[in-house]
MIFINU-929421 format. One record per residue (C-alpha): residue number from 1; chain; z, y, x. Coordinates in nm, 3 decimals, padded with zeros to 5 digits. Layout:
REM MIFINU-929421
drenvex:NUM&lummar:A&pz:Z&py:Y&px:X .
...
***
This chain:
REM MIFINU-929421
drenvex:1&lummar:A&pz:20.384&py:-01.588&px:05.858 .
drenvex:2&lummar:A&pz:20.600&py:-01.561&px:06.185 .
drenvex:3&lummar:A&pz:20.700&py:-01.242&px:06.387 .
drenvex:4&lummar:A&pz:20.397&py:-01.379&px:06.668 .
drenvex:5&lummar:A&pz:20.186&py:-01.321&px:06.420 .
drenvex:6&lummar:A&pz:20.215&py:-00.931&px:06.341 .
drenvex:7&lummar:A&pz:20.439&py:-00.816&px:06.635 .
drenvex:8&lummar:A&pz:20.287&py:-00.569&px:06.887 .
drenvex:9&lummar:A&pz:20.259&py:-00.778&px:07.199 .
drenvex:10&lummar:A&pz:20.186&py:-00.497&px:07.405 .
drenvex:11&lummar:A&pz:20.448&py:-00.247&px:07.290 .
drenvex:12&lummar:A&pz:20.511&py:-00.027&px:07.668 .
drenvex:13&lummar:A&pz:20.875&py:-00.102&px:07.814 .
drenvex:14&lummar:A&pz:21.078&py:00.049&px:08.053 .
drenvex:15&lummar:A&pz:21.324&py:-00.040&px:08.328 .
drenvex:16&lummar:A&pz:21.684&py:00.083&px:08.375 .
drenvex:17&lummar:A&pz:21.673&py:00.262&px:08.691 .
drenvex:18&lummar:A&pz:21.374&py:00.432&px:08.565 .
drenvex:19&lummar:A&pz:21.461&py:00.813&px:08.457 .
drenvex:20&lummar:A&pz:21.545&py:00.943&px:08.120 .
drenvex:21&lummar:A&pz:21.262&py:01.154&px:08.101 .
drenvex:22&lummar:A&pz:20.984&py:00.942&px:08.188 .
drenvex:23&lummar:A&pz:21.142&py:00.769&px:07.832 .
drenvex:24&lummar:A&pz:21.079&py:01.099&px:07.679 .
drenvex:25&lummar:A&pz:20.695&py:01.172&px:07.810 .
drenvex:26&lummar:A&pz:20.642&py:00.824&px:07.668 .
drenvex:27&lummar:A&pz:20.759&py:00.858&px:07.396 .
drenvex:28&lummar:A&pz:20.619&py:01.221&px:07.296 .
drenvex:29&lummar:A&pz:20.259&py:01.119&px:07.469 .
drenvex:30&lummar:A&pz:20.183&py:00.786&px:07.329 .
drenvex:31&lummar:A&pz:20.368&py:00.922&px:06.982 .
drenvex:32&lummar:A&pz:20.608&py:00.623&px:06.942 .
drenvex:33&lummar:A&pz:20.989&py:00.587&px:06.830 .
drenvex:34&lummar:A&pz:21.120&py:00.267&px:07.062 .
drenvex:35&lummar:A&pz:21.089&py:00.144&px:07.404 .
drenvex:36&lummar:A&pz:21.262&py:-00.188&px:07.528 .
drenvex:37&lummar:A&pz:21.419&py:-00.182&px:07.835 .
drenvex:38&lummar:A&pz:21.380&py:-00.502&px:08.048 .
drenvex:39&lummar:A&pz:21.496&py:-00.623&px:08.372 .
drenvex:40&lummar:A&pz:21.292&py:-00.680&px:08.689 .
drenvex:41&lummar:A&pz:21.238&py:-01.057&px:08.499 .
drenvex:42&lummar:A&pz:21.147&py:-00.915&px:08.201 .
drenvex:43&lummar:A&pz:21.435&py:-01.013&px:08.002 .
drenvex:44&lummar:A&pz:21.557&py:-00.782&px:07.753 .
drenvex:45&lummar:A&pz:21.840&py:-00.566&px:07.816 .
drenvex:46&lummar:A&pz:21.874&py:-00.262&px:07.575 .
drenvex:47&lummar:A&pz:21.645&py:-00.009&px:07.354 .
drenvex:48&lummar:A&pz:21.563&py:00.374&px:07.377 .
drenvex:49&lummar:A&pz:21.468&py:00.552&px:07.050 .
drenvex:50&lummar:A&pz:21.365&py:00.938&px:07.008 .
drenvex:51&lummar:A&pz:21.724&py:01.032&px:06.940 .
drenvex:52&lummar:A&pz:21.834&py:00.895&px:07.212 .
drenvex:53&lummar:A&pz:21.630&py:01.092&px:07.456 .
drenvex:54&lummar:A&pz:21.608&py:01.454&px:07.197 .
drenvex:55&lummar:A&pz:21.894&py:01.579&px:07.403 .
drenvex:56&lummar:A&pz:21.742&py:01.581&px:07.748 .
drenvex:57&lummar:A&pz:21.549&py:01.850&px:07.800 .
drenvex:58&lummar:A&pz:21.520&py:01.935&px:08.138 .
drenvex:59&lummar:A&pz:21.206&py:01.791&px:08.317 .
drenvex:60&lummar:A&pz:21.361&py:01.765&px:08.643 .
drenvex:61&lummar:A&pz:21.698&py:01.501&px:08.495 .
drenvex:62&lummar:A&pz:21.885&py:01.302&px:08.699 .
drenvex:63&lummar:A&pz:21.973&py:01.100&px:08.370 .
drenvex:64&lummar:A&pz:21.905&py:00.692&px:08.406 .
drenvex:65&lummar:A&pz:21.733&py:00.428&px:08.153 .
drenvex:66&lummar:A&pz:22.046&py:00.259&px:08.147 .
drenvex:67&lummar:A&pz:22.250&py:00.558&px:08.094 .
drenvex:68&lummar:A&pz:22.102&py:00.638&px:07.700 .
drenvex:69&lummar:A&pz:21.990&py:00.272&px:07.608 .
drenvex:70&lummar:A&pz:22.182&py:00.091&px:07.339 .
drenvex:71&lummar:A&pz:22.218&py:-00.238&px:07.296 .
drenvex:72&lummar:A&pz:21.922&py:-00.348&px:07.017 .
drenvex:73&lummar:A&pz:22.127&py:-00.411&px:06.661 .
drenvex:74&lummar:A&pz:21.926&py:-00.714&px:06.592 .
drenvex:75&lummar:A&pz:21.682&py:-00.909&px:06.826 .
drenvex:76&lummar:A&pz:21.401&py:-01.141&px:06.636 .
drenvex:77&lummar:A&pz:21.234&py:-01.428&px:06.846 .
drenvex:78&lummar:A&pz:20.850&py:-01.480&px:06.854 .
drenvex:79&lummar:A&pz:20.840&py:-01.812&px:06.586 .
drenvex:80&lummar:A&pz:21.110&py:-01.622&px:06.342 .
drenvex:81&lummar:A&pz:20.982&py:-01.612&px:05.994 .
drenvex:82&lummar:A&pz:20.849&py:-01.252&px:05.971 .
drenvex:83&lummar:A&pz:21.013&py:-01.201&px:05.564 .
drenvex:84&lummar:A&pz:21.314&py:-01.349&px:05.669 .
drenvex:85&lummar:A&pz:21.336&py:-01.019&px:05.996 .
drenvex:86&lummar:A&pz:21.179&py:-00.818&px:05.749 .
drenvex:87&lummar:A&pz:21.456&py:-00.839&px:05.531 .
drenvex:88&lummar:A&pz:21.746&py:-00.817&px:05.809 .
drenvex:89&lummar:A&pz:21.554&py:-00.516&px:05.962 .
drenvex:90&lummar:A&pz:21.556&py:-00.353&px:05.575 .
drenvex:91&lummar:A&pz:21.957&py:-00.436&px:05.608 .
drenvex:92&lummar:A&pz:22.029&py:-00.290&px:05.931 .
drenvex:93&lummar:A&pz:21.830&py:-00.010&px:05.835 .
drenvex:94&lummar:A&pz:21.615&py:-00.053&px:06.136 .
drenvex:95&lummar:A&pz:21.308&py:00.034&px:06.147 .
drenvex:96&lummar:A&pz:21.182&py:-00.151&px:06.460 .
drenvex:97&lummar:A&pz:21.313&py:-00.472&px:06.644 .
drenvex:98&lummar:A&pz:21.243&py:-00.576&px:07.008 .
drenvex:99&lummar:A&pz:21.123&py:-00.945&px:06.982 .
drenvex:100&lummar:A&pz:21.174&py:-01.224&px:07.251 .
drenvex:101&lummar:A&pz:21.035&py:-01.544&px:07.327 .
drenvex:102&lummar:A&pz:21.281&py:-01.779&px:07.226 .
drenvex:103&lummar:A&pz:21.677&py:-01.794&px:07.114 .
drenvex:104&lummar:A&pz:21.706&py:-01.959&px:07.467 .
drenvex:105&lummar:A&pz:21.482&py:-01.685&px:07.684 .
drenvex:106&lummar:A&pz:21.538&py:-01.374&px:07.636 .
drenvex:107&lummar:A&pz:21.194&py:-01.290&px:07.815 .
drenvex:108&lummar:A&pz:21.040&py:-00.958&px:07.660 .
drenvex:109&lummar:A&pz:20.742&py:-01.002&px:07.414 .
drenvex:110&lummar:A&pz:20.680&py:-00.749&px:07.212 .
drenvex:111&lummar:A&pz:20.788&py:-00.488&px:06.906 .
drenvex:112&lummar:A&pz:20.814&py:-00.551&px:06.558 .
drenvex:113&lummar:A&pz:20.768&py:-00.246&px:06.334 .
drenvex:114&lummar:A&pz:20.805&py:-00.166&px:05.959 .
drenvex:115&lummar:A&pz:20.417&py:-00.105&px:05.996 .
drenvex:116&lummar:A&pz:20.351&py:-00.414&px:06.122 .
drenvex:117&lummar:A&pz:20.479&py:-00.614&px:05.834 .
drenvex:118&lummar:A&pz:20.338&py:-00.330&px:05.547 .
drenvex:119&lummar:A&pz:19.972&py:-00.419&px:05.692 .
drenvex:120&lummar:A&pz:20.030&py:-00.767&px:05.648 .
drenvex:121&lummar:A&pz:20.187&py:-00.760&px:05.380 .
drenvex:122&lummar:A&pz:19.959&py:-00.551&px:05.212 .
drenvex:123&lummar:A&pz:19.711&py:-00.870&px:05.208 .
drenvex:124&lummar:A&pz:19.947&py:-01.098&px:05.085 .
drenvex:125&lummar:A&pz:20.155&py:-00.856&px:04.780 .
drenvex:126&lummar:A&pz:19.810&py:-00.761&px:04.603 .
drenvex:127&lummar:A&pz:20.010&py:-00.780&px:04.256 .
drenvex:128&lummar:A&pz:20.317&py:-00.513&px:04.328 .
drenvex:129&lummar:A&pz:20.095&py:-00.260&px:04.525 .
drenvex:130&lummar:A&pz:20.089&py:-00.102&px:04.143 .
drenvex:131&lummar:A&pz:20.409&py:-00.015&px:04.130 .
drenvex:132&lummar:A&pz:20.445&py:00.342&px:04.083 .
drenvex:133&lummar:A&pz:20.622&py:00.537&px:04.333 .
drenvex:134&lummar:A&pz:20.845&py:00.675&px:04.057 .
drenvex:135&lummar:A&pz:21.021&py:00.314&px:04.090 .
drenvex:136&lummar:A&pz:21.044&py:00.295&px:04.435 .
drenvex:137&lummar:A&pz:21.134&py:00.623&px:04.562 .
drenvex:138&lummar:A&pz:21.437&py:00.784&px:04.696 .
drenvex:139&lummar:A&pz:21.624&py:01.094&px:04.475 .
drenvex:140&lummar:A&pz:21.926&py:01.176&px:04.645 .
drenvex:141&lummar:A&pz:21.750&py:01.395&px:04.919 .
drenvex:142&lummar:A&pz:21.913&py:01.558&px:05.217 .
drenvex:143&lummar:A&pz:21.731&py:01.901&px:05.252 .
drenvex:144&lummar:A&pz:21.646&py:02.196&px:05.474 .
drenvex:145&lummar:A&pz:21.565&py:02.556&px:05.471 .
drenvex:146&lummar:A&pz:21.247&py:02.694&px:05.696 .
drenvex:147&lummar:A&pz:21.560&py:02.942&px:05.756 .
drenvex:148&lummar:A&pz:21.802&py:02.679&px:05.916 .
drenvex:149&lummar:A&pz:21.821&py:02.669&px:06.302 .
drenvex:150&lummar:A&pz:21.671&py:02.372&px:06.469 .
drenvex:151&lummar:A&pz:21.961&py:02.272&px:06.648 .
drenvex:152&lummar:A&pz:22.201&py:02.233&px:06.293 .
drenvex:153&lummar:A&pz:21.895&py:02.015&px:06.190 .
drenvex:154&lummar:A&pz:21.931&py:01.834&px:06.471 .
drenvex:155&lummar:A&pz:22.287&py:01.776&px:06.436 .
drenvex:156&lummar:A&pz:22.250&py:01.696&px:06.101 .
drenvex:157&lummar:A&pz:21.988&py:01.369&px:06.167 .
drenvex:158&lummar:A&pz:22.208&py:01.227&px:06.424 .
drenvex:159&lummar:A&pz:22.471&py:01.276&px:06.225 .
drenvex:160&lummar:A&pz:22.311&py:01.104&px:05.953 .
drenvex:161&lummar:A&pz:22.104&py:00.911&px:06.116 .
drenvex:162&lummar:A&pz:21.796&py:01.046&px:05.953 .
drenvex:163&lummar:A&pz:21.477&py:01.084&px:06.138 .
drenvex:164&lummar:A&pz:21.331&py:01.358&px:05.920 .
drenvex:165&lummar:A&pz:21.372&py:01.591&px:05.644 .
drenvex:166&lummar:A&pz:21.213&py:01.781&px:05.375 .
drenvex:167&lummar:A&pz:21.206&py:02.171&px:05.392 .
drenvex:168&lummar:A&pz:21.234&py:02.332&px:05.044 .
drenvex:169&lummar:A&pz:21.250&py:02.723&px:04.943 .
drenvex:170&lummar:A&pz:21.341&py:02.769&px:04.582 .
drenvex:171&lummar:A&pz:21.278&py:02.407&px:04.502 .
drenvex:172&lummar:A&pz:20.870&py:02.383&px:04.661 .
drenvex:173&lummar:A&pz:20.829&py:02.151&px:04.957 .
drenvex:174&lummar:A&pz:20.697&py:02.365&px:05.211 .
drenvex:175&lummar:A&pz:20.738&py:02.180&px:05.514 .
drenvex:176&lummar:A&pz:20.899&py:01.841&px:05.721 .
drenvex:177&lummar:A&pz:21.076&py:01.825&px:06.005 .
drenvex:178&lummar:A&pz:21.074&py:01.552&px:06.193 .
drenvex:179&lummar:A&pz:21.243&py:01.388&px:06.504 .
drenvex:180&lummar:A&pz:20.929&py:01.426&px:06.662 .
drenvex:181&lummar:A&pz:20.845&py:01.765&px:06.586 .
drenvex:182&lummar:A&pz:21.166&py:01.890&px:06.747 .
drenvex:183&lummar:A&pz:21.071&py:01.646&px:07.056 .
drenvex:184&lummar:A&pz:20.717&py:01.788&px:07.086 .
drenvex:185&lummar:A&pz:20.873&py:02.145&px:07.027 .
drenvex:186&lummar:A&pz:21.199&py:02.145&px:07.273 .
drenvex:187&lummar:A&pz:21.395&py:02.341&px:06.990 .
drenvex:188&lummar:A&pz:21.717&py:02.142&px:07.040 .
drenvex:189&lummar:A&pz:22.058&py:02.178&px:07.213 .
drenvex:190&lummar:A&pz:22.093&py:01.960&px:07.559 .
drenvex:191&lummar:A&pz:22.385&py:01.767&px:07.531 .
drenvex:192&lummar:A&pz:22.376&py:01.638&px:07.900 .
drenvex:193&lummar:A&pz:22.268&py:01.947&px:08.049 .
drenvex:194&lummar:A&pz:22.467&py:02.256&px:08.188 .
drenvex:195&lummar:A&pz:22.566&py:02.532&px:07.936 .
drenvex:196&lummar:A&pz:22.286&py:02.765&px:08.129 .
drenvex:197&lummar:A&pz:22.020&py:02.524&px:08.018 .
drenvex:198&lummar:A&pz:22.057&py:02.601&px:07.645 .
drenvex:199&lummar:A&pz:21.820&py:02.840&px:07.438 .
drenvex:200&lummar:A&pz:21.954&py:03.151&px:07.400 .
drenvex:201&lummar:A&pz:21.815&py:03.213&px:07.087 .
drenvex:202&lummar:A&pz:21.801&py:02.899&px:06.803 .
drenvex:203&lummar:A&pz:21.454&py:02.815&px:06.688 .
drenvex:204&lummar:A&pz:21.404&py:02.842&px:06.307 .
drenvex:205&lummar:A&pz:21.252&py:02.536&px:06.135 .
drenvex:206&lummar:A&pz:20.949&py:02.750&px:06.021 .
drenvex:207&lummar:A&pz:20.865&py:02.772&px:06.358 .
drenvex:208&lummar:A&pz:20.857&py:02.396&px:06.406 .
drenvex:209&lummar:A&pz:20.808&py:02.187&px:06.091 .
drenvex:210&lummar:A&pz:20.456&py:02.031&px:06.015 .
drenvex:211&lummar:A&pz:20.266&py:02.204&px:05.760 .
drenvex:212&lummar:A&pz:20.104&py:02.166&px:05.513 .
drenvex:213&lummar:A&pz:20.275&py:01.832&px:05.393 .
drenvex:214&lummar:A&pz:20.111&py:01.533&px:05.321 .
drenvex:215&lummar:A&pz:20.274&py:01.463&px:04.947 .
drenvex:216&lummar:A&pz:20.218&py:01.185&px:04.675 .
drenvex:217&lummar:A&pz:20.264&py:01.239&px:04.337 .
drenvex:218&lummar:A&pz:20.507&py:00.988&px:04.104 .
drenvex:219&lummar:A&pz:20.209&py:00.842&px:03.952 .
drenvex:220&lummar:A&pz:20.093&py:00.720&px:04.274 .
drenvex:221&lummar:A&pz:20.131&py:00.331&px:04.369 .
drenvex:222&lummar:A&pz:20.309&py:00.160&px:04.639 .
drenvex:223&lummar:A&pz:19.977&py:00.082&px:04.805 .
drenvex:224&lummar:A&pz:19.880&py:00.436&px:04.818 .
drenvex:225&lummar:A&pz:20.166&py:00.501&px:05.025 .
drenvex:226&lummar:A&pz:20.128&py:00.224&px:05.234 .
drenvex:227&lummar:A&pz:19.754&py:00.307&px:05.315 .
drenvex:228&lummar:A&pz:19.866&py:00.665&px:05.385 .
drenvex:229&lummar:A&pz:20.181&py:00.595&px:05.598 .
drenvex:230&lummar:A&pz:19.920&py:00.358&px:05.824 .
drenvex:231&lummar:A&pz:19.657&py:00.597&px:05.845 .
drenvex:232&lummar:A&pz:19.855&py:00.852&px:05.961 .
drenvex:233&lummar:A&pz:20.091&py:00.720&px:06.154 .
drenvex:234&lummar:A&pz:20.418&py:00.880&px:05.928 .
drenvex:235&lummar:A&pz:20.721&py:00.725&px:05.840 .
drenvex:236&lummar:A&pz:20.763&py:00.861&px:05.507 .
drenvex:237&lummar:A&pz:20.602&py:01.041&px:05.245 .
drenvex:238&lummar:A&pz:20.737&py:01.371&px:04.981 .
drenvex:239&lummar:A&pz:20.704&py:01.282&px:04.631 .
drenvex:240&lummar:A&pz:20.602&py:01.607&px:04.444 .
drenvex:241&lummar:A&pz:20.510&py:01.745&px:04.122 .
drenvex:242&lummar:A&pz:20.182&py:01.936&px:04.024 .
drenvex:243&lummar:A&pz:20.385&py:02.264&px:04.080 .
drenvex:244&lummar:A&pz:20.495&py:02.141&px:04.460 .
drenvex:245&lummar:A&pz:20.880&py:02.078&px:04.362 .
drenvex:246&lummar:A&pz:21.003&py:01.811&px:04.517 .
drenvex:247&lummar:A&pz:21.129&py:01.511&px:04.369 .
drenvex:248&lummar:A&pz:21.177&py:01.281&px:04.562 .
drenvex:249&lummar:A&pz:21.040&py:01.042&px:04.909 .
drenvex:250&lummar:A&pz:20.902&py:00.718&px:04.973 .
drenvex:251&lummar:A&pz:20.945&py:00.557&px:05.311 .
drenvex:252&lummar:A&pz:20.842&py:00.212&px:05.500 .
drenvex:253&lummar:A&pz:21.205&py:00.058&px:05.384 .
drenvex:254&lummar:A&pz:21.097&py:00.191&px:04.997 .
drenvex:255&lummar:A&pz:20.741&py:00.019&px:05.052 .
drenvex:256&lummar:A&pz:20.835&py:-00.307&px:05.227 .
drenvex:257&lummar:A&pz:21.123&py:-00.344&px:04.996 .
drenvex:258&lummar:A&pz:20.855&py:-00.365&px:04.704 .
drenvex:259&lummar:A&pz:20.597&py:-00.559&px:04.903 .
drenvex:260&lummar:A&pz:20.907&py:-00.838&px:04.952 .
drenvex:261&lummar:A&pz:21.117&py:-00.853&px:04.660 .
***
């Protein structure tokens, strides 16, 4: 199976004199995490991700493209095994890779996403989808309070590169917040704009996490998780107990990990 054969070929891009925000409406409207940017050829030149445009918030920016894009981590080419990028991606801890033709043109041609590869995958790894999540899933947890303002959150996932976390009171998973919650919502501290652009008053989480939470219990199986995470369009999933504690989460690194190993 090569990357041409699961990528998104028509994955939206942007170009670098474009502005910053039109990134963020893009972003927020068609509810993805990556744009390429490309040249007026079409060759590659750098990637946007939600935390790169969380800190803009005024609609009226001045802020470039080019002047939040990073240069992409790792780049996969159309005829690249997809395993083989599935496994460098799972390294990098990257979630999704711009893709190009070939290692000598650097011509734009699509996205490749953790989803991508746990849809195919699913049709190919029949015998681990049974795994349990209680194998797979993350226990060390970074955690919030519906108390916490929105802008320490936000600190804290850049800071720790995380795009979400769970909210717990007294041990029950009450809530997630994600990256894109705090997009959709605006509850964050602009880092580019002027002091007189900043809330004057923090937003609490409770008044911007999703709820109620999708959860899985231990006993649930990697393809469970998989069929939910595509369904729904989420990147990760709260493992719970009957009582609602939280113990633990499953995301598309957990599930492709055991769909490849």
């Amino acid at each position: 199976m090569r990357v041409q054969d699961v990528m998104d070929r028509n994955h939206p891009f942007l170009y670098p004199d474009e502005q910053a925000t039109k990134a963020r409406a893009v972003l927020r409207d068609r509810g993805l995490r990556v744009l390429p940017v490309v040249d007026e050829r079409r060759r590659l030149v750098g990637m946007i991700s939600r935390g790169d445009v969380m800190a803009i918030t005024s609609s009226v920016s001045l802020i470039r493209v080019k002047g939040i894009a990073s240069t992409p981590k790792f780049v996969a080419t159309a005829d690249m095994n997809a395993t083989q990028v599935a496994k460098e991606m799972i390294r990098l801890d990257e979630w999704y890779v711009p893709v190009v033709k070939s290692s000598n043109d650097s011509t734009y041609a699509g996205v490749l996403g953790l989803e991508h590869l746990i849809h195919a995958f699913l049709e190919k790894s029949k015998a681990k989808l049974s795994t349990p999540l209680s194998n797979v899933m993350s226990t060390k947890l970074l955690i919030c309070s519906p108390e916490d303002e929105a802008d320490n959150v936000w600190r804290m996932m850049q800071k720790r590169a995380f795009a979400s976390f769970p909210v717990v009171s007294k041990g029950k998973l009450v809530g997630i917040i994600t990256q894109k919650n705090l997009l959709d919502s605006g509850a964050i501290s602009p880092a580019f704009e002027a002091e007189k652009g900043r809330f004057k008053s923090p937003s609490k989480i409770q008044s911007v996490m999703k709820t109620p939470v999708i959860s899985l219990k231990p006993a649930h199986t990697v393809k469970d998780a998989a069929e939910l995470m595509l369904k729904r369009n989420i990147g990760r999933v709260p493992i719970a107990d009957d009582k609602g504690m939280l113990l633990g989460m499953v995301d598309r690194e957990d599930v492709v990990k055991a769909l490849i190993k």
